[in-house]
C-alpha positions as CSV (number, residue, x, y, z in Angstrom):
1,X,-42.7,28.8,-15.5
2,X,-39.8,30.6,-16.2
3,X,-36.4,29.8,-14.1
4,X,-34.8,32.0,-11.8
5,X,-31.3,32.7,-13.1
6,X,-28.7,31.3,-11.6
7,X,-26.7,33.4,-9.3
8,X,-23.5,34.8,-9.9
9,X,-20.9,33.0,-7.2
10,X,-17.4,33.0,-7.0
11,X,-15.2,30.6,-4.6
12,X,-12.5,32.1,-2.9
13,X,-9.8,29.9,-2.1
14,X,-7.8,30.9,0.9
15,X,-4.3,29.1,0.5
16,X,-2.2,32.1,2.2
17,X,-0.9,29.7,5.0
18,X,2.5,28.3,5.5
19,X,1.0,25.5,7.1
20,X,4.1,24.4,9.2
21,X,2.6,21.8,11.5
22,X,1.7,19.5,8.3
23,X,5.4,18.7,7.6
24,X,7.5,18.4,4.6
25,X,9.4,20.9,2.5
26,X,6.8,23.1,0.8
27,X,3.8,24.1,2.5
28,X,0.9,22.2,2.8
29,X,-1.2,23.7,-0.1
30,X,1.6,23.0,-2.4
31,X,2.3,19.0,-1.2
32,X,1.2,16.3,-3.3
33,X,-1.3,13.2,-2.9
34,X,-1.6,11.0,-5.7
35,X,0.6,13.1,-7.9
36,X,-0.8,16.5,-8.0
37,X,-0.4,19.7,-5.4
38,X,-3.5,19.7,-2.6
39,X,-4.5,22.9,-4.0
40,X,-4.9,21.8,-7.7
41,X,-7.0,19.4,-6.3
42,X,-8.9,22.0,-4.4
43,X,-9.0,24.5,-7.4
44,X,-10.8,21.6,-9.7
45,X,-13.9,21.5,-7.4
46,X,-15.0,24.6,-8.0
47,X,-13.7,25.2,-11.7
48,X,-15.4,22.4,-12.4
49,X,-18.9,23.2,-10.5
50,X,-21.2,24.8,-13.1
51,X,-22.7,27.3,-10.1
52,X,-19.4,28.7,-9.8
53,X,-18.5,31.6,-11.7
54,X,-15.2,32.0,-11.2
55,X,-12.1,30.7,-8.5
56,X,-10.3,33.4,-6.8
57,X,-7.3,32.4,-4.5
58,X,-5.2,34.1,-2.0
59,X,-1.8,33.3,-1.9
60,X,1.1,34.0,-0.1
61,X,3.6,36.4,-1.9
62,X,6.2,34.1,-2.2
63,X,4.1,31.5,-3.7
64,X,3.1,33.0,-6.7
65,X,5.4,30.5,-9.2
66,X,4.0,27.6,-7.2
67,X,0.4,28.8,-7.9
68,X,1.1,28.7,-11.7
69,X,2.1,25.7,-11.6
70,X,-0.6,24.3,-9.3
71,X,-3.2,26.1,-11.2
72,X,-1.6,25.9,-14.9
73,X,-4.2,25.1,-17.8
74,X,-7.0,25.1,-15.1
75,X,-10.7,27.3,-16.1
76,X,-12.3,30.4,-13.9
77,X,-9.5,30.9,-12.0
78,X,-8.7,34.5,-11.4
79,X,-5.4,36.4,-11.0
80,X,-4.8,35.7,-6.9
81,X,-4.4,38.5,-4.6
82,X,-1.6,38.1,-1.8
83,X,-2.9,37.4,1.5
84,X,-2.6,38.8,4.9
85,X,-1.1,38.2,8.3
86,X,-3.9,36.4,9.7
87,X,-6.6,34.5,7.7
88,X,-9.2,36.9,8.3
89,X,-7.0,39.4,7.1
90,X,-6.4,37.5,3.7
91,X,-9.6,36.5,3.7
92,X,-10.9,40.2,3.2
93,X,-8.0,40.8,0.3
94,X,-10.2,38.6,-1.8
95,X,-13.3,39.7,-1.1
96,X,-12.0,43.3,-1.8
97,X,-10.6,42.1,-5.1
98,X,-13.8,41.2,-6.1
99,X,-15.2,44.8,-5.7
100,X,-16.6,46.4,-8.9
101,X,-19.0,47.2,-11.3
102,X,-19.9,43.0,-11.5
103,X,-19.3,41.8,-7.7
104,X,-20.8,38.6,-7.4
105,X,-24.2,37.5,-5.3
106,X,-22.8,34.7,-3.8
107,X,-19.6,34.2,-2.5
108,X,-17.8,30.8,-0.6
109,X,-15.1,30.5,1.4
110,X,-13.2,27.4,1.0
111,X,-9.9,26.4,2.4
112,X,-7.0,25.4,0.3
113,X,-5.8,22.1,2.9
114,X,-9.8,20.8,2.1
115,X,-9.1,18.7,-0.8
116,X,-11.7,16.1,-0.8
117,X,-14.8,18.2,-0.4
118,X,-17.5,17.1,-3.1
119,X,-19.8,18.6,-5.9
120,X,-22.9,18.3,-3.9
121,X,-21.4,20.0,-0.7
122,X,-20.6,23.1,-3.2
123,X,-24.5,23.0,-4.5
124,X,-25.8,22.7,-0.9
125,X,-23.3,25.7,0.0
126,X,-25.0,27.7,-2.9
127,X,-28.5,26.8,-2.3
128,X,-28.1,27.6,1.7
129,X,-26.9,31.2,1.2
130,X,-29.6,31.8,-1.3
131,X,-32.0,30.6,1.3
132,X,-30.4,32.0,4.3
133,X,-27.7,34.9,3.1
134,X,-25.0,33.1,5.5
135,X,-24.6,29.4,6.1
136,X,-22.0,27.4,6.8
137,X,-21.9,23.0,6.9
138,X,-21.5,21.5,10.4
139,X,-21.2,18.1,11.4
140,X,-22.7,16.9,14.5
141,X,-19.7,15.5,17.5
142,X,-19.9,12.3,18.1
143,X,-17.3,11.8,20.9
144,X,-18.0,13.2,24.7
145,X,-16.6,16.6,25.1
146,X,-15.2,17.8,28.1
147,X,-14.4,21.0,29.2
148,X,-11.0,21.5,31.2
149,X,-9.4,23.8,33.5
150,X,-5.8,25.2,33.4
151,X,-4.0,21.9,34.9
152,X,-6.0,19.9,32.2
153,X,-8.3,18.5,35.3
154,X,-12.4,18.5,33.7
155,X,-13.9,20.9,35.0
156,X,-17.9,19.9,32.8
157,X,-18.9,17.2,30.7
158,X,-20.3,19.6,27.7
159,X,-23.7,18.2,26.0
160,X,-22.9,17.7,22.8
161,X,-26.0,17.6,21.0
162,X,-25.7,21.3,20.7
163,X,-22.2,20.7,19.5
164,X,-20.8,21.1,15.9
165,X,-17.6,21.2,14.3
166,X,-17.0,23.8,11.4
167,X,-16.5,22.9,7.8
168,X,-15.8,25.6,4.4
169,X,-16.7,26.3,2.3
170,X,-19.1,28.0,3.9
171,X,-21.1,30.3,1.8
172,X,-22.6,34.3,2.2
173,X,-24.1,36.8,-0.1
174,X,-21.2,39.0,-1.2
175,X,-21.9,42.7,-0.1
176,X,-22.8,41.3,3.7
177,X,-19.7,39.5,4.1
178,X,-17.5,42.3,3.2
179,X,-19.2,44.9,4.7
180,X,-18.8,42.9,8.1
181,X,-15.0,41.9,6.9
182,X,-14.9,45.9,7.0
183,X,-16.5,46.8,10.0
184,X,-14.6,44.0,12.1
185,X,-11.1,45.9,10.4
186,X,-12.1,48.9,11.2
187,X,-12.7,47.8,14.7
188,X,-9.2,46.5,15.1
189,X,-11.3,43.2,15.9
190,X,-8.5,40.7,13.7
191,X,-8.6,37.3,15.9
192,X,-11.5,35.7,14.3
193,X,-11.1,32.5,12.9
194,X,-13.4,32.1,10.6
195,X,-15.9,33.8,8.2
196,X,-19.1,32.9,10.5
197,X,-17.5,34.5,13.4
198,X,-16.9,37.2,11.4
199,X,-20.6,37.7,10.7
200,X,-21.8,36.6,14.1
201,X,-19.1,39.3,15.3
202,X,-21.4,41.9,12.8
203,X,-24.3,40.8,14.2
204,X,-26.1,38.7,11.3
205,X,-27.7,35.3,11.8
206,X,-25.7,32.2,10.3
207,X,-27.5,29.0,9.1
208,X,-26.1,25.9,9.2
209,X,-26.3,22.6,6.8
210,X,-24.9,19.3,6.5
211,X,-21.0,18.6,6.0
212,X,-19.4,15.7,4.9
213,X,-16.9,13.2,7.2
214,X,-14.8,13.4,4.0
215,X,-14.4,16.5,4.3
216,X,-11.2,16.5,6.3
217,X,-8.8,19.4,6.9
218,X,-4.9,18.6,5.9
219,X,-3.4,19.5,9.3
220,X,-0.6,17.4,10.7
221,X,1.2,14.8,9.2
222,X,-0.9,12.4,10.0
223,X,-3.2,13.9,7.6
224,X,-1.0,14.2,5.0
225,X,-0.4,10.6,5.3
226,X,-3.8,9.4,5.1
227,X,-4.5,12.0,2.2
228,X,-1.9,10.2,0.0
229,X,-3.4,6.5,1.1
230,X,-6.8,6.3,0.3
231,X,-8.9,9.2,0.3
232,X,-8.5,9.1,-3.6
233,X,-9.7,6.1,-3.7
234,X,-12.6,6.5,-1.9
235,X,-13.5,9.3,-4.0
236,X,-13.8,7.0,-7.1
237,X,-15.5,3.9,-5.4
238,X,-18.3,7.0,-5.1
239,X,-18.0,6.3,-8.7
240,X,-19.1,2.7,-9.7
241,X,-20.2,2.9,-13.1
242,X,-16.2,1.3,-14.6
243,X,-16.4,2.1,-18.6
244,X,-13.3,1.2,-21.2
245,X,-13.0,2.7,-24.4
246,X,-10.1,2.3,-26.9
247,X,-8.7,4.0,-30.0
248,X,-6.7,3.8,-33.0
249,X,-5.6,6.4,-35.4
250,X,-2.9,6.4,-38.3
251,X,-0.9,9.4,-39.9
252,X,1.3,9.2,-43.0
253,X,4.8,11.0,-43.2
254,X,5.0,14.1,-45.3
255,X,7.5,17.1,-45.1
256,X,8.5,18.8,-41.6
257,X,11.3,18.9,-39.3
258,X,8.8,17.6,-36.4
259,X,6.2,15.4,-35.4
260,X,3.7,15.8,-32.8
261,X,3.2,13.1,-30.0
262,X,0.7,13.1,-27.4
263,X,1.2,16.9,-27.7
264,X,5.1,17.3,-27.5
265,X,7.1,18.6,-30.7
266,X,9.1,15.3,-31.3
267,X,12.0,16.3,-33.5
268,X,12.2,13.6,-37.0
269,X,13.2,14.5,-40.6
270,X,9.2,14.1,-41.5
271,X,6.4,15.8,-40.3
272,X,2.8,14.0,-40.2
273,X,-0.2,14.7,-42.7
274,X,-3.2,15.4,-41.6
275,X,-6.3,18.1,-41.2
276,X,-5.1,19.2,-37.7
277,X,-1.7,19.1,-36.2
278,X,-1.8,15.0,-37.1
279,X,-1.0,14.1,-33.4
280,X,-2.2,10.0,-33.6
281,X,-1.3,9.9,-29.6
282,X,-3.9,12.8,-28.7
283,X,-6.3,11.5,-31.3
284,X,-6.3,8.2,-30.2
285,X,-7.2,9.2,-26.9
286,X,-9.5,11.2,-27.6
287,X,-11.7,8.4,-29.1
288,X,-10.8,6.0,-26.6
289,X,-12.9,8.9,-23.9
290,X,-15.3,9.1,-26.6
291,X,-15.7,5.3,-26.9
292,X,-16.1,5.0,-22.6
293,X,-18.8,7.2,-23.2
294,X,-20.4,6.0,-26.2
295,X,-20.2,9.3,-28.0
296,X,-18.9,8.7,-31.4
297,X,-16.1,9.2,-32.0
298,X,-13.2,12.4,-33.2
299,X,-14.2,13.0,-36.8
300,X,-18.5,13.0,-35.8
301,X,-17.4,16.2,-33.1
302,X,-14.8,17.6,-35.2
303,X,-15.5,16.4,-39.4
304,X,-12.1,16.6,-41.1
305,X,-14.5,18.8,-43.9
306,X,-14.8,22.0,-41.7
307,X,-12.1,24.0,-42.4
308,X,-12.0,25.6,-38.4
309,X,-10.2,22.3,-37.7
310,X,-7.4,22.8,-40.2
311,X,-3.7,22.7,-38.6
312,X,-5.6,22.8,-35.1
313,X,-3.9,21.8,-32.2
314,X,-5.3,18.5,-30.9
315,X,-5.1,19.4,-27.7
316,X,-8.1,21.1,-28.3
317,X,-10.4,17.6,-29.1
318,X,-8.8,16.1,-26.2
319,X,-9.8,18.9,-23.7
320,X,-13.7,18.5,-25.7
321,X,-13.6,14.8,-24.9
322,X,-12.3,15.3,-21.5
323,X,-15.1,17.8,-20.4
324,X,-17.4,15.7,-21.8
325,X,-16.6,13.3,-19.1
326,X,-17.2,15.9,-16.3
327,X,-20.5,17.0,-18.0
328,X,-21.9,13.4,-17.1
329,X,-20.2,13.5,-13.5
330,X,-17.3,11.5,-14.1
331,X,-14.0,11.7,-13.7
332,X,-10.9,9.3,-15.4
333,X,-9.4,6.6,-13.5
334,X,-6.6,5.8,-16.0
335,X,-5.3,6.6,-19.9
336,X,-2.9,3.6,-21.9
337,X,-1.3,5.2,-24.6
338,X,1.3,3.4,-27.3
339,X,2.8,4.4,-30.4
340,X,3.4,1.9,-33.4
341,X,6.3,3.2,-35.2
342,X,10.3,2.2,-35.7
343,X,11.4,6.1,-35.8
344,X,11.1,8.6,-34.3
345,X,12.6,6.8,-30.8
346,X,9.6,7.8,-28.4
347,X,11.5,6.2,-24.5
348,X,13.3,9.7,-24.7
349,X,10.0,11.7,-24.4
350,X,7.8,9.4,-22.9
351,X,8.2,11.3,-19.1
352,X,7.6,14.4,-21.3
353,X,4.4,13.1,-23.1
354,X,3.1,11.7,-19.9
355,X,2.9,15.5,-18.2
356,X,2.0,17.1,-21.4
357,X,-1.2,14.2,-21.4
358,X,-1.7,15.2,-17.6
359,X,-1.6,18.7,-17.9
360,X,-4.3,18.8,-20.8
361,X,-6.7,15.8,-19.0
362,X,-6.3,17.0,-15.4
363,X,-5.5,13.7,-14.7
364,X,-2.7,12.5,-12.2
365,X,0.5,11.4,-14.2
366,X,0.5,8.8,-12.0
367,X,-2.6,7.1,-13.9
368,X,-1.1,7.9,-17.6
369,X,1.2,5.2,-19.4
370,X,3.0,6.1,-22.6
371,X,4.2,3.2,-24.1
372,X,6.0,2.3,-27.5
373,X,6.4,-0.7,-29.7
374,X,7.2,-1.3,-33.8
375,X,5.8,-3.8,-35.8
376,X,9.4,-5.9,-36.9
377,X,9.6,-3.6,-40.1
378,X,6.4,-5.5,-41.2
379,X,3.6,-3.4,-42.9
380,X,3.5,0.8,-43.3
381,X,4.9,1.0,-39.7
382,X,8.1,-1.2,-40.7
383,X,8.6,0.9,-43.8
384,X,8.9,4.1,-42.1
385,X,6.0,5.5,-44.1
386,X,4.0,6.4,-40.8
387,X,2.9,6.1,-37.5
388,X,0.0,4.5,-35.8
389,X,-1.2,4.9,-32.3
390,X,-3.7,3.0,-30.2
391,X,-5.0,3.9,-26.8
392,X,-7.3,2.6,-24.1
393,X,-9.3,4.9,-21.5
394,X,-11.2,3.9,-18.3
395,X,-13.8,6.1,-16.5
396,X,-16.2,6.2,-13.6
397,X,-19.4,7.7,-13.5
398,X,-22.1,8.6,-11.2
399,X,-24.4,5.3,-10.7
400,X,-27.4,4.9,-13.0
401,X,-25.8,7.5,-15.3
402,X,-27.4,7.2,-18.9
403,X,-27.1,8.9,-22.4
């Protein structure tokens, strides 16, 4: 039987907001927990979903240098569009961006301040407006809800079994979203507060399917503060499959003004030989993620005898090894990194290594160490002849995951 193709869907990320009642100096979006903005967090969901075609986020206009950053180095994502003055209003700036000669199928709407949503909410978000051409995930209330009157007094005791609270992303086919985004603009009808009301407002039927309690909304706070505790962590106890690998890699001296470590340009009266850019740091921890995942190791993906590799910047076999994680579900809990050398001096760049290593892993720099050590002018190391690099990496993977 031959398969269905998959659908062409694009997540919008609305992340307009100033979000005031969360707190702090920036706004929400833009805060961190565990060492990296919300949004970037937010943004890695979907770029890394394989339905998802492309990330499109609305922004506020005085947010687009924050945005870079947040999104820097990240796949799929699309130049944002600026937002409007209410979220349905910004919320239709992206889906009009998206207007052309290759508008997708299947469009979600996700907001920025939802973090912790998983992989499998985005695949049931997919599959449900493929099924039902508007769907949105719901959790079911579990507290009594009372209805009350002006003074606060209750005025009903509401039966909540009919009740839900209202999750994103929730998920449409394209053209009947924004032709209802449309109609309800052209109606002057701009109070809506979200993208099923919009399309109950238009008259369509909305579906429903199951959330996730993890799924929590940065709001207040409070939120922010239990976002930076431990919702992290529950993530990778979802993970239980703990795997270590290590690596090694040596590089001699030659000619240069330069050397390259862990992907920073490390001024030295040598350069380093070798097929690429020589960078032991990136190399070494690029077998060490190769090694968690029993994959062989740098020179069986990238053989020092094809001449595409020569003078290539290792960043590049990092980035392989690192995808290679996500292909199998995982994600990396921590990377140890030392150079064995007595010059270059690597303390002054080691803050500088660490973000360069973060920025190309997608890892927190909060789980990167950078360390350096010689070897008492004892061996190659101790002559100055070249430098050495060895490098552990732990990652967690789905249960039961196999080659």
């Amino acid at each position: 039987m031959t398969q269905e193709p998959s659908p062409k869907c694009v997540a919008i990320v609305v992340a307009a907001g100033r979000g005031s009642r969360a707190g702090g100096p920036l706004p929400k979006q833009y805060q961190t927990t565990d060492g990296e903005p919300v949004l970037r967090r937010t943004l890695r969901l979907f770029c890394e979903h394989p339905a998802v075609t492309a990330v499109l986020a609305v922004i506020h206009s005085d947010d687009s240098g924050r945005f870079a950053d947040a999104s820097y180095g990240m796949p799929k994502i699309l130049a944002p569009v600026f937002g409007g003055a209410t979220r349905q209003a910004s919320v239709r700036a992206g889906l009009e961006a998206l207007a052309g000669a290759d508008t997708p199928e299947i469009v979600l709407i996700h907001d920025a301040a939802r973090p912790f949503a998983t992989p499998d909410l985005v695949s049931r978000a997919v599959a449900a407006a493929q099924a039902s051409d508007a769907a949105i995930p719901v959790l079911a209330v579990i507290d009594t809800v009372k209805r009350v009157d002006a003074d606060g007094s209750i005025v009903e005791t509401l039966d909540r079994s009919r009740l839900r609270t209202v999750q994103t992303p929730q998920a449409f086919r394209y053209g009947m979203l924004r032709a209802a985004h449309a109609a309800a603009a052209a109606a002057g009808v701009d109070t809506l507060t979200d993208d099923a009301a919009v399309m109950e407002w238009a008259g369509h039927r909305v579906a429903t399917f199951e959330g996730e309690t993890r799924n929590l909304k940065l709001t207040t706070p409070d939120d922010m503060a239990r976002a930076a505790g431990g919702s992290l962590a529950d993530f990778y106890a979802g993970l239980p499959d703990v795997r270590t690998g290590t690596g090694f890699d040596v590089h001699a001296f030659g000619p240069g003004d330069h050397v390259m470590l862990g992907g920073v340009a490390v001024p030295h009266g040598f350069g380093l030989v070798g097929h690429s850019d020589a960078d032991v740091g990136l190399h070494a921890l690029t077998d060490a993620l190769l090694g968690a995942l029993c994959d062989g190791d740098i020179g069986a993906h990238f053989p020092p005898s094809d001449p595409q590799w020569k003078g290539a910047s290792s960043d590049r076999f990092l980035v392989h090894a690192v995808e290679k994680v996500a292909a199998r579900g995982g994600r990396i809990a921590h990377l140890d990194l030392t150079f064995i050398c007595e010059a270059p001096k690597v303390g002054p760049h080691r803050d500088a290594i660490r973000a360069e290593i973060a920025r190309i892993t997608d890892v927190p720099v909060g789980r990167i160490s950078v360390k350096a050590t010689t070897t008492e002018k004892l061996g190659f190391t101790g002559r100055r002849e070249g430098i050495a690099a060895m490098a552990s990496a732990t990652i967690r993977l789905p249960a039961g995951e196999e080659l």
